[in-house]
N, C-alpha and C positions, 0 to 999 in steps of 0.2 A: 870756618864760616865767617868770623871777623874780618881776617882778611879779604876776603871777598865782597863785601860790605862798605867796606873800607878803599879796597879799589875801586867800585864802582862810584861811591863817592866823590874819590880826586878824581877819576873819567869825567865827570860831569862837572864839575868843578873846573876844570882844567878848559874844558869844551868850552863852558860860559865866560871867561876869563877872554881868551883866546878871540871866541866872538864878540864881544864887547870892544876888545882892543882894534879890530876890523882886520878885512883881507889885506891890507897892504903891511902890516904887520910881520907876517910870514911869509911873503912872495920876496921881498927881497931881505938878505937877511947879512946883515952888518956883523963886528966883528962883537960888540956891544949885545947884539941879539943874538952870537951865539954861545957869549958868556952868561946873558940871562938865563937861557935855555938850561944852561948847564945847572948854575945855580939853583933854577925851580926844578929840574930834575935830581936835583941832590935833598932839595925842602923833601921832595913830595915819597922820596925812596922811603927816610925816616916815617911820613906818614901813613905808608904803605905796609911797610912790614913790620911796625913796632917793636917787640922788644925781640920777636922774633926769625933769628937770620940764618933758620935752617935753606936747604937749598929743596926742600918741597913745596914750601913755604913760598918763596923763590915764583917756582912752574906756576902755583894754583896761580899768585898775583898777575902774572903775564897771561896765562891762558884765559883769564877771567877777562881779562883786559881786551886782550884779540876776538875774545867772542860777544863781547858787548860791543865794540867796536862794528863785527859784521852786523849785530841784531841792528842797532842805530843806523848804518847805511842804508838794510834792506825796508828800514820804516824812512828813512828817507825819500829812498827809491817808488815808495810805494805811495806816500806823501809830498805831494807839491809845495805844500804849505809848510811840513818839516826841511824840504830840503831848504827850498828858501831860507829859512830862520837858520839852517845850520852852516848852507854855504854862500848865504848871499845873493843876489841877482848882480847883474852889468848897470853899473852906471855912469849916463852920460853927463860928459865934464866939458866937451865941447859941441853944439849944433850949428852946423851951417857956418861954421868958420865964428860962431859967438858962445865964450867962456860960460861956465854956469858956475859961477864962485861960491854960490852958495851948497852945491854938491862936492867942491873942489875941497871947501873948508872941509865938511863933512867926512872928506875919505882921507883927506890932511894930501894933497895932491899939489903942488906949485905947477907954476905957467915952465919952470923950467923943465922939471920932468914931462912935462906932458910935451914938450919940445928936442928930449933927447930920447924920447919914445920914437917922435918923427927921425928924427938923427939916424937911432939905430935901422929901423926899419924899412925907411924909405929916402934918407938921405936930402930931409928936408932940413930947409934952413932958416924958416922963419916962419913966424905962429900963421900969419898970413894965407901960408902955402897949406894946414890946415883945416876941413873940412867938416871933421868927425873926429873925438877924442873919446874913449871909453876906461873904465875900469873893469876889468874880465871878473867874475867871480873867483878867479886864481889871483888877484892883486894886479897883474898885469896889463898895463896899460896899453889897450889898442887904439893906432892911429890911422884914419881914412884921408888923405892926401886931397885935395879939391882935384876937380876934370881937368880944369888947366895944368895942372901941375905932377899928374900921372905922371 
């Protein structure tokens, strides 16, 4: 039952962590965030299974995990108000071809990503030719092209 306890714990723990640092944190993920990752998954194993490294031990910790997991989605799903706080809304970084820097701070966003957003996606080439900039709840930056420039 410790274990269990104890997973749920780091679950929650990990979740508020994770949200605090924002969506654009895990949407694109560097070579840097996949050594941290690593590293807080090696913190968080010790704080998981403590002294004990049987392999039932093991199952309860993950099954505890996967089913706290589905419980928090389906109160998610059921909650507006939780999903928001857990996954975020879309925020706009650019309106009508003008910057919102102080959402831009915010999500930690530069004028250059939001231009190689354009690049990727619609083979724009200057902030200008922008219309509409977003951050998805997935960290992913959607770009709306101006009429002229469809």
């Amino acid at each position: 039952m410790d274990s269990i306890i104890r997973a749920l714990v780091v679950y929650l723990l990990l979740l508020i962590i994770f949200r605090i640092a924002g969506k654009r944190a895990l949407s694109q993920q560097t070579t840097f965030d996949l050594v941290l990752v690593l590293i807080i998954s090696e913190a968080v194993q010790q704080a998981l299974l403590d002294n004990d490294n049987s392999m039932t031990n093991a199952v309860l910790v993950v099954l505890s995990l996967v089913a706290f997991d589905i419980i928090v989605s389906k109160a998610s799903f059921r909650s507006e108000k939780l999903s928001k706080w857990l996954e975020g809304k879309p925020v706009v970084l650019m309106e009508e071809g003008r910057l919102h820097p102080q959402y831009m701070a915010r999500e930690r966003v530069t004028t250059a990503e939001i231009l190689q957003a354009g690049r990727d996606k619609h083979g724009l080439a200057r902030l200008e030719q922008i219309d509409y900039a977003v951050v998805e709840q997935s960290g992913d930056i959607t770009v709306v092209p101006r009429a002229e420039t469809a």
